[in-house]
Each structure stands twice: as structure tokens, then as C-alpha cells.
C-alpha positions, 0 to 999 in steps of 0.5 A: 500500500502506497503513501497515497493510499493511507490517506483517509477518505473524507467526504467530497468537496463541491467547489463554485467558483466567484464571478468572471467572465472566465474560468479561474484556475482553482488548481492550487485549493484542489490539489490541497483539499486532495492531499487531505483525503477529499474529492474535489469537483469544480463546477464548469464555468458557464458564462450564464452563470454569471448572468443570474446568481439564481441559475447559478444555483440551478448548476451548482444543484446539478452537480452536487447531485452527481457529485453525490451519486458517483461518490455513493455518499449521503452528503458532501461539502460545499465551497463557494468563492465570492459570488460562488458562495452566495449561489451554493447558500441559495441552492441550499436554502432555496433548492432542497441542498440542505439535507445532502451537505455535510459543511457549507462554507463562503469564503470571501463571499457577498452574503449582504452585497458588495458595492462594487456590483455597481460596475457590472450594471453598465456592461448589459450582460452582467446587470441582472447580477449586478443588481442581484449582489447589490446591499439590500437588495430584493435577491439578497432580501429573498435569501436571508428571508428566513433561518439557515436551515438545519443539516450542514455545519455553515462556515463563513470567512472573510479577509481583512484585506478584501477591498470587495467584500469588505465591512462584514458583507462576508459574514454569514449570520448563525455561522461559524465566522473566521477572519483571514490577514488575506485579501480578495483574489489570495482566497483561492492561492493562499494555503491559510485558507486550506489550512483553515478549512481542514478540521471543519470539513466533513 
């Protein structure tokens, strides 16, 4: 038995990934998670995704479910990356997700808007998330209209150097909340995230 195949097995790791008009390399966080034991599944960039938060929750759906299947496992957990993570929490408090995660955490994630969502009004194709991930409103008034439901462990993180979702905006009600010395884009580079993650993944 090789040193690989001593590693504990622990439960999947859905990962969805923050707002961008392309794909953004997760390999770093993947290969970690990889070495403590996880599986790890990215969901496919889509650039409707990044249209509506809601059909990004739609996609997010579907690939936990056949995460969940080709694993044979009850529940897996769920990383969401800025945007990513508010779309993971809809899909979980909106689209029946709760009962089938083990942990659920945002890291660096808007949960309560971040005003740089202004700049994607302009640009026409983004608006709808635009005005989706502005503070206060009637998307994020929708999502938090009601307690985090009972089933996965919820873990929020923010960066205190994160310019974009900054002012408490990534702290999640009711969850677990840890602060990291790190800024926006270090949250899916910097091994503290990883390190941080470890014992609070099922």
C-alpha cells in the first residue's frame, strides 16, 4: 500500500467558483483539499452563470447531485468563492441542498452585497447580477428571508484585506465566522485558507 493510499477518505468537496467572465484556475485549493483525503469537483464555468446568481444555483444543484451519486455518499461539502458562495447558500436554502451537505462554507463571499456590483450594471450582460449582489437588495432580501436551515455545519470567512467584500458583507449570520490577514483574489492561492478549512470539513 502506497503513501497515497493511507490517506483517509473524507467526504467530497463541491467547489463554485466567484464571478468572471472566465474560468479561474482553482488548481492550487484542489490539489490541497486532495492531499487531505477529499474529492474535489469544480463546477464548469458557464458564462450564464454569471448572468443570474439564481441559475447559478440551478448548476451548482446539478452537480452536487452527481457529485453525490458517483461518490455513493449521503452528503458532501460545499465551497463557494465570492459570488460562488452566495449561489451554493441559495441552492441550499432555496433548492432542497440542505439535507445532502455535510459543511457549507463562503469564503470571501457577498452574503449582504458588495458595492462594487455597481460596475457590472453598465456592461448589459452582467446587470441582472449586478443588481442581484447589490446591499439590500430584493435577491439578497429573498435569501436571508428566513433561518439557515438545519443539516450542514455553515462556515463563513472573510479577509481583512478584501477591498470587495469588505465591512462584514462576508459574514454569514448563525455561522461559524473566521477572519483571514488575506485579501480578495489570495482566497483561492493562499494555503491559510486550506489550512483553515481542514478540521471543519466533513
Amino acid at each position: 500500500m502506497n503513501a497515497h493510499d493511507r490517506r483517509p477518505r473524507r467526504l467530497p468537496v463541491l467547489i463554485s467558483n466567484g464571478f468572471a467572465p472566465f474560468p479561474i484556475p482553482l488548481h492550487a485549493v484542489c490539489e490541497r483539499l486532495k492531499a487531505l483525503g477529499h474529492r474535489t469537483h469544480v463546477v464548469p464555468f458557464r458564462l450564464s452563470d454569471m448572468r443570474d446568481v439564481r441559475d447559478f444555483a440551478a448548476h451548482i444543484c446539478r452537480e452536487h447531485r452527481k457529485l453525490q451519486l458517483s461518490a455513493n455518499v449521503p452528503r458532501i461539502n460545499m465551497l463557494g468563492f465570492s459570488m460562488g458562495g452566495v449561489a451554493a447558500l441559495y441552492a441550499i436554502k432555496r433548492m432542497g441542498l440542505a439535507a445532502d451537505v455535510a459543511t457549507f462554507a463562503g469564503l470571501g463571499s457577498p452574503f449582504h452585497g458588495a458595492t462594487a456590483s455597481w460596475f457590472a450594471l453598465p456592461s448589459g450582460l452582467f446587470s441582472r447580477t449586478g443588481l442581484q449582489l447589490l446591499p439590500d437588495s430584493s435577491f439578497l432580501e429573498e435569501l436571508h428571508a428566513d433561518p439557515l436551515p438545519a443539516g450542514p455545519r455553515y462556515v463563513s470567512v472573510s479577509g481583512t484585506r478584501d477591498l470587495i467584500c469588505c465591512g462584514g458583507t462576508s459574514r454569514l449570520e448563525d455561522a461559524e465566522h473566521y477572519e483571514l490577514p488575506i485579501g480578495h483574489a489570495e482566497f483561492i492561492i493562499d494555503r491559510s485558507v486550506t489550512d483553515l478549512l481542514a478540521p471543519l470539513l466533513g
